[in-house]
C-alpha positions in Angstrom: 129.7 54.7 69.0 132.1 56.9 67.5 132.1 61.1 68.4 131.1 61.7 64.2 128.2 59.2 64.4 127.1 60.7 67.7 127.5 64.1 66.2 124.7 62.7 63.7 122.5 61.0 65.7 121.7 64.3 67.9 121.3 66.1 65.3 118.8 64.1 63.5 117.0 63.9 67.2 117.4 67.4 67.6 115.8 68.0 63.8 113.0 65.8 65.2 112.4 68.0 67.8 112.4 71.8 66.7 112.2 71.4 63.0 114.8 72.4 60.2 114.7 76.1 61.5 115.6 75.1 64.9 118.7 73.5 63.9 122.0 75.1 62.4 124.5 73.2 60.5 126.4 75.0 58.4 129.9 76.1 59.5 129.0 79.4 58.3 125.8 79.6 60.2 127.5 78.0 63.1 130.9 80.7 63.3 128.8 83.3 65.1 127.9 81.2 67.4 131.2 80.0 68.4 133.1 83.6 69.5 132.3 86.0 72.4 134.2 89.1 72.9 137.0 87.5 74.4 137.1 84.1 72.6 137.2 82.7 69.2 136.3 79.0 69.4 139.3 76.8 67.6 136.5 73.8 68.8 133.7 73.0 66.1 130.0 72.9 67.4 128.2 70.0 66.5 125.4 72.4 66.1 123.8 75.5 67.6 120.1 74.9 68.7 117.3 77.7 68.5 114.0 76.3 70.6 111.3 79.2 70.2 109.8 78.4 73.8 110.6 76.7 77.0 109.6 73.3 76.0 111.8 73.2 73.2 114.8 73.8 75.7 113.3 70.7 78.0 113.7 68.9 74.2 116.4 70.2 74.0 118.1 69.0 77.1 116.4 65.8 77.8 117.5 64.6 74.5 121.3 65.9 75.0 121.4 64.2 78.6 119.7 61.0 77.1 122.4 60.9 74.4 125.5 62.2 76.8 126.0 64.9 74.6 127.7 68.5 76.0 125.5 71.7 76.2 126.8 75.0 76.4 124.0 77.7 76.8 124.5 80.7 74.9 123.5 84.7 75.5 123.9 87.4 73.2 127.9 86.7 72.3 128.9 90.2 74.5 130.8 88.0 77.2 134.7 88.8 78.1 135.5 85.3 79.7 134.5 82.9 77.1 131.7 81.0 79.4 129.4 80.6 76.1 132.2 79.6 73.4 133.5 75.9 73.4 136.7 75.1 74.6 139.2 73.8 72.2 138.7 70.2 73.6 134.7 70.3 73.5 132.3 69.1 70.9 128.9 70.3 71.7 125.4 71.5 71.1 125.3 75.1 71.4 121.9 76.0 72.9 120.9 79.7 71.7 117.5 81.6 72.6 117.5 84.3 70.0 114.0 83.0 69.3 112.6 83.5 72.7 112.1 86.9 73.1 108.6 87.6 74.0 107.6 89.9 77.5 105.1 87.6 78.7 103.6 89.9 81.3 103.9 93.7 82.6 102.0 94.9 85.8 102.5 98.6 86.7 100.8 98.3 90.4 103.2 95.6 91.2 106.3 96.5 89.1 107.0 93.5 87.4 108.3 92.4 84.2 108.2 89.0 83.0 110.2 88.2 80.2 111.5 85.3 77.6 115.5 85.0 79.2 116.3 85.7 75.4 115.0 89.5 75.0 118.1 91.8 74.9 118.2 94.2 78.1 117.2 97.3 75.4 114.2 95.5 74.2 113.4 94.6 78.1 114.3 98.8 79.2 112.1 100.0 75.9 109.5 97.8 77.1 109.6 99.1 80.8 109.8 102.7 79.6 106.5 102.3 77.7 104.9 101.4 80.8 106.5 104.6 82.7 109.1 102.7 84.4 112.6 101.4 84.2 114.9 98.3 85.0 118.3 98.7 87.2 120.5 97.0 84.9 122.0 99.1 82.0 125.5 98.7 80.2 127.2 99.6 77.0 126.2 96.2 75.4 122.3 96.0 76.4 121.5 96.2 72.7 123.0 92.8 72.1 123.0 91.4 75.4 120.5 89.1 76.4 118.9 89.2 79.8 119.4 85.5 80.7 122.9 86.1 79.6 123.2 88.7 82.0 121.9 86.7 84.9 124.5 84.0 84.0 127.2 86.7 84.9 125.7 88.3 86.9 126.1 91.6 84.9 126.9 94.9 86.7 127.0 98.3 84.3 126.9 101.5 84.6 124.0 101.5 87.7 125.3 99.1 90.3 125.8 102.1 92.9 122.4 102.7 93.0 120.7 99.8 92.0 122.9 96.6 92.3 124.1 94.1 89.9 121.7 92.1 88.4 120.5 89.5 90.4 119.4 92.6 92.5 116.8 93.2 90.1 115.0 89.6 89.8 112.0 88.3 91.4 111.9 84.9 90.1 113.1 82.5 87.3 111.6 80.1 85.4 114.4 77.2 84.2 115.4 74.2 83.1 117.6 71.3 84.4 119.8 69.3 82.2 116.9 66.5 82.7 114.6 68.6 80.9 112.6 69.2 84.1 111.1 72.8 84.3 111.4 74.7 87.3 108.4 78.0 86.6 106.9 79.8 86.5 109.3 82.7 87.9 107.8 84.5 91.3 106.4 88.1 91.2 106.9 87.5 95.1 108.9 90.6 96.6 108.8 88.5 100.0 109.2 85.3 100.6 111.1 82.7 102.9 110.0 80.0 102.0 113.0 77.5 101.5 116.4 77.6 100.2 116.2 80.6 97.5 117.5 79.1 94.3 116.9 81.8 91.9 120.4 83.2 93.4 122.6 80.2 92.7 121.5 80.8 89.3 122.2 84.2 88.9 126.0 84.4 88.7 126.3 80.4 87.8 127.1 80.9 84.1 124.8 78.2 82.8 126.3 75.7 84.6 123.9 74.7 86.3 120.3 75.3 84.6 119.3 76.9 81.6 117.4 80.0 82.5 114.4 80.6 80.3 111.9 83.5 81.7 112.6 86.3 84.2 110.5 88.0 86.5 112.2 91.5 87.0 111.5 94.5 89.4 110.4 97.2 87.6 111.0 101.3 89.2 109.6 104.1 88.5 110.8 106.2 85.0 113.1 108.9 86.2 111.8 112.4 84.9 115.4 114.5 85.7 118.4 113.4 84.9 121.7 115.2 85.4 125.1 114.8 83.8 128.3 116.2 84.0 132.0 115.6 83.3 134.3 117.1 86.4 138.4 116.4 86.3 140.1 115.5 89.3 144.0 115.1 89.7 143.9 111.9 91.4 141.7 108.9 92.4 141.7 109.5 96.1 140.1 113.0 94.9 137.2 110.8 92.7 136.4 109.3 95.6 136.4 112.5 97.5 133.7 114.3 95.1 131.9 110.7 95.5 131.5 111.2 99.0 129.8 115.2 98.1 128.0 113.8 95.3 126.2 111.2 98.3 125.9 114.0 100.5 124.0 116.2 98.4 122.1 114.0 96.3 121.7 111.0 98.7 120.5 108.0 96.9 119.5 109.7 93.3 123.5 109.0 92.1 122.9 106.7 89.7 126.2 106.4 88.3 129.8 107.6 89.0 132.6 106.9 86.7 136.3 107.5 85.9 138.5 107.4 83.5 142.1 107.9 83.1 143.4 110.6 80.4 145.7 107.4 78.4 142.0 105.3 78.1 140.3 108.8 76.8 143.2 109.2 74.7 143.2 105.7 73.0 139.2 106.3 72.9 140.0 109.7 70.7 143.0 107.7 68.6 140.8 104.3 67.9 137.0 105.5 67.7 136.6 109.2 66.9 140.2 109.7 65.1 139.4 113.2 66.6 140.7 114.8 69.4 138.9 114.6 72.6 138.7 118.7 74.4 140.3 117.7 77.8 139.3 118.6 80.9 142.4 119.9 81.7 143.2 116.8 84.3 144.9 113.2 84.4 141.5 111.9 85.5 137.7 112.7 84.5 135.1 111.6 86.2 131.1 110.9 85.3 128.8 111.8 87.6 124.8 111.0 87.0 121.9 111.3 89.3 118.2 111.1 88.3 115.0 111.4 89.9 111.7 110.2 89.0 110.4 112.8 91.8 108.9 116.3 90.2 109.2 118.2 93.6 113.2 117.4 93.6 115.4 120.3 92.3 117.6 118.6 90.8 119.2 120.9 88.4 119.1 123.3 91.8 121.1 120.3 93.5 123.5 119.9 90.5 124.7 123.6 90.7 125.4 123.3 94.4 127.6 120.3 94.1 129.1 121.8 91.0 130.1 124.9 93.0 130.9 123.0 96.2 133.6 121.3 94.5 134.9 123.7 93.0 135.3 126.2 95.9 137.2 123.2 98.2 139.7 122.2 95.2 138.6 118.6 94.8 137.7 119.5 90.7 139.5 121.7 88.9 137.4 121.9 86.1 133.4 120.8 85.2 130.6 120.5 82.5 127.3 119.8 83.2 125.5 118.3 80.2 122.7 121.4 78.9 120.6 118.5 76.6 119.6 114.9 76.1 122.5 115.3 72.8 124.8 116.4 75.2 124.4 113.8 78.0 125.0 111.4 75.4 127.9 113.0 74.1 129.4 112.4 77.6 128.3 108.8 77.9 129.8 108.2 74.9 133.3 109.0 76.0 132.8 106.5 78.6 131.2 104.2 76.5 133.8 103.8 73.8 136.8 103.3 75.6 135.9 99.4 75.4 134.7 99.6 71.8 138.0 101.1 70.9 139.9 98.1 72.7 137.7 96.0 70.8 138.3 97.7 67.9 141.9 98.2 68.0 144.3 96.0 66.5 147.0 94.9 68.9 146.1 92.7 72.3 145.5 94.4 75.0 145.8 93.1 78.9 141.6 93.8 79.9 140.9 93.1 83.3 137.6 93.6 85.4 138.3 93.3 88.9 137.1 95.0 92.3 138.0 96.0 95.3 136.5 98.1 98.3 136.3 101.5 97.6 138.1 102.6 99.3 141.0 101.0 98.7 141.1 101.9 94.5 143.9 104.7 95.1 146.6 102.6 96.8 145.2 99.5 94.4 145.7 101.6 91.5 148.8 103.1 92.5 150.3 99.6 93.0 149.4 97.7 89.9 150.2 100.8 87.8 153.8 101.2 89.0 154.2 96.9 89.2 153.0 96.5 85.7 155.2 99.3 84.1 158.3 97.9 86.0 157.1 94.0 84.6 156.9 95.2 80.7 158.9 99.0 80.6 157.3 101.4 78.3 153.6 99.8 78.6 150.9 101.9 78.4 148.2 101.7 81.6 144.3 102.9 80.9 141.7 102.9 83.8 138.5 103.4 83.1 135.5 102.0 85.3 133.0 102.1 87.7 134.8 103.7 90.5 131.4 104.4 92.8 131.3 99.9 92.9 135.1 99.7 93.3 134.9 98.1 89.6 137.8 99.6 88.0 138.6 98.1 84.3 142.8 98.3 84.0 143.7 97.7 80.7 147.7 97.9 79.3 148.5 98.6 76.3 151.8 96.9 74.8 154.9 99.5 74.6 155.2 100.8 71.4 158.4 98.9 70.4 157.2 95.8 71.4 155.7 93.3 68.5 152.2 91.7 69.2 153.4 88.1 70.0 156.0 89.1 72.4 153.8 90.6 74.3 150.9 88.8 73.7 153.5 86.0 75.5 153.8 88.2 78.6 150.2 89.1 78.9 149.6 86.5 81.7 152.1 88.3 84.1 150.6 91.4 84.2 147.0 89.6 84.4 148.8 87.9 87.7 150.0 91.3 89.2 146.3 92.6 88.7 144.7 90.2 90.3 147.5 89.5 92.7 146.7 92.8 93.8 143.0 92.9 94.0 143.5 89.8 96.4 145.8 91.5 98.2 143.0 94.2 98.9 140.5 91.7 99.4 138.7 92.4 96.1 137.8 90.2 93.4 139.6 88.4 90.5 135.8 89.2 88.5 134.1 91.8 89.1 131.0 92.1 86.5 132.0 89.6 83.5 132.0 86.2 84.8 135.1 83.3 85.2 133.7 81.7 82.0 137.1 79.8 80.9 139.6 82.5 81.6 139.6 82.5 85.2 139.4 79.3 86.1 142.9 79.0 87.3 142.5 82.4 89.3 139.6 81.4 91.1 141.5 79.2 92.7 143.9 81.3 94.1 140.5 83.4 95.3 138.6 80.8 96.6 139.7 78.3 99.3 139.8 74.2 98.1 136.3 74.0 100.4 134.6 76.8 98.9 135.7 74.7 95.2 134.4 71.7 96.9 131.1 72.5 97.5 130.8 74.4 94.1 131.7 71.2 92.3 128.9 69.3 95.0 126.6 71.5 93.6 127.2 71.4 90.4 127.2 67.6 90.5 123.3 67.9 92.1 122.2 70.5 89.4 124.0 68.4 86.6 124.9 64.8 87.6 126.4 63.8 83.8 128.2 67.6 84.0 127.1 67.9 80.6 126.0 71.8 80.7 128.5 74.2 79.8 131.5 71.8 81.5 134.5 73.2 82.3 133.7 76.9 83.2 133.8 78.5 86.1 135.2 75.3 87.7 137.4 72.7 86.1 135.8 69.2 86.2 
């Protein structure tokens, strides 16, 4: 049987299955469906799939295994690695669940959430909220992103000091192997050894293993005081000296520490607000956030102290703590649109997202900095990131003499010296977004040939054909 004929056989099947409104054709329905943040698709889908429920994914999948036909599981589109866009090489069914977004369950004296894998992280934090509570997980894109999506990567965000990355915050998963075989309903269980624990080779696997269709997700309780403030500091290694006052003082309530370099607040200011930004005063800024969901701590009391502290020992030079809700998202925003405004900007841009320990970020910065300007002179370097996790976002701008394809050509050697670099730390070539199809090759130099060995064993016992979302993460 020829590809086209198979092409129309599955989708006939597929028709059968979830009905006209399940199914998209169209290449204009389909082109959506085919990009991520990172990746335009130059492959054509055979079709994009939308089952409303967890049977119609075992559908789904039973009929793509039976007919030997490529999957590729699909989020909300936010990804920066390509691991839900086809590869060039790749025609395939594109399995979406932008119809499953129901929250099956809330219980408030256990504090869990069970949801449909396909509810974006704002509708599953608005739905938490109502109940008094809150989820861990939070990012700049949890208005789009789903939350099975964000268990595929892994996702970290803006709360990973205090709360972890995602797969911190799940319970259990229900999910589906390519067979069709469904593996549910997800645990509420906070304790349990029973076995090999699954639900974590999941989390993190990228939908290469199982489609992940409902989530059981530990719920905490609603802060009731949140504060914010902006505070410059003239170098990294004095970030992570207020880090260390801000744990001293407020102990487990920081909730979020980040920094950014004056160039990425300055391409923010030149790409998003076409306004200046009122500096600090400083080459770097930092955002510091605690909150507390007690009403006997004084944390505005707390604040003022650490404020004044850091002042009077000359790690700041300058702060502002946020007076209002409008304010505190006045300062979030400035964090917040540094990657819009790459996103929006019209020349490429080298984006990384790697880690290493914390300690380490001022000699790793130092060193990719000075490598990357010597590599491509008059390049411009932006940090911005989650310093408190040791995920710092280095991005490089092309010099301004430079045309886009020339240095779109060079791009790769400053990706190596970046993650050359966080190696050399012992950090991580991906941090928060995922390998997806644009670190494959890097992994490699990360991970030893056994550690690739046994990922591709598992794979193969997960997905035998290697029909779900083949060729990420690991070449096959």
């Amino acid at each position: 049987m020829n590809r086209n004929d198979q092409s129309t056989n599955i989708v006939s099947k597929l028709r059968d299955l979830l009905g006209d409104g399940g199914v998209l054709t169209s290449p204009e329905d389909i082109a959506p469906y085919e990009r991520d943040n990172a990746l335009k698709s130059s492959g054509q889908a055979i079709c994009v799939v939308r089952p409303s429920d967890t049977a119609g994914v075992s559908d789904v999948l039973r009929a793509c295994t039976e007919a030997e036909v490529n999957v590729i599981p699909r989020g909300g589109g936010t990804g920066l690695s390509g691991g839900a866009v086809p590869r060039p090489d790749d025609r395939a069914v594109i399995l979406s669940l932008d119809r499953m977004r129901k929250v099956r369950m809330i219980d408030v004296v256990g504090d869990v959430l069970v949801v449909d894998a396909g509810i974006t992280l704002f509708e599953a934090r608005e739905a938490a909220l109502k109940a008094g509570r809150t989820i861990g997980l939070d990012h700049g894109g949890s208005g789009s992103s789903q939350v099975g999506g964000n268990l595929g990567t892994n996702a970290g965000g803006n709360n990973v000091l205090r709360y972890g990355m995602a797969r911190d915050q799940v319970l259990g998963l229900e999910w589906v192997l390519p067979s069709g075989e469904i593996i549910g309903p997800p645990s509420e269980l906070r304790k349990s050894n029973a076995g090999y624990d699954l639900r974590h080779l999941l989390v993190g696997s990228e939908g290469t293993l199982a489609v992940i269709t409902g989530v059981a997700l530990k719920l905490r309780p609603a802060p009731l005081t949140t504060a914010t403030a902006l505070m410059s500091v003239d170098t990294p290694a004095k970030a992570l000296e207020l880090l260390g006052l801000a744990r001293e003082i407020f102990g487990e309530t920081v909730s979020a520490f980040e920094l950014m370099s004056e160039g990425a607040l300055a391409f923010h200011s030149a790409h998003v607000l076409r306004k200046p930004i009122v500096p600090l005063g400083s080459p770097w800024t930092a955002l510091v956030e605690c909150d507390s969901s007690s009403r006997f701590f004084d944390l505005d009391g707390a604040f003022a102290s650490f404020l004044e502290r850091a002042l009077e020992s000359g790690i700041v030079s300058d702060g502002a703590l946020a007076s209002s809700t409008a304010q505190r998202a006045a300062f979030w925003s400035l964090r917040e649109g540094i990657p819009q405004a790459m996103h929006a900007a019209k020349i490429p841009i080298v984006r990384t997202d790697v880690a290493v320990p914390i300690r380490a970020i001022p000699e790793f910065a130092e060193r990719i900095k000075t490598l990357s300007i010597q590599r491509i002179p008059g390049g411009h370097p932006v940090f911005f990131g989650h310093v408190g996790d040791g995920n710092i976002h280095f991005n490089f701008l092309p010099p301004d003499d430079m045309n886009s394809d020339d240095f779109r050509a060079r791009m790769p050697e400053i990706y190596r010296i970046v993650e050359d670099a966080a190696l050399l730390f012992g950090g991580t070539i991906s941090a928060e977004h995922g390998i997806g199809q644009t670190k494959c090759d890097a992994l490699t130099r990360m991970k030893s040939a056994k550690e690739i060995e046994l990922m591709g064993a598992i794979k193969s016992v997960f997905d035998p054909l290697r029909i779900l979302n083949p060729n990420k993460v690991i070449l096959q």
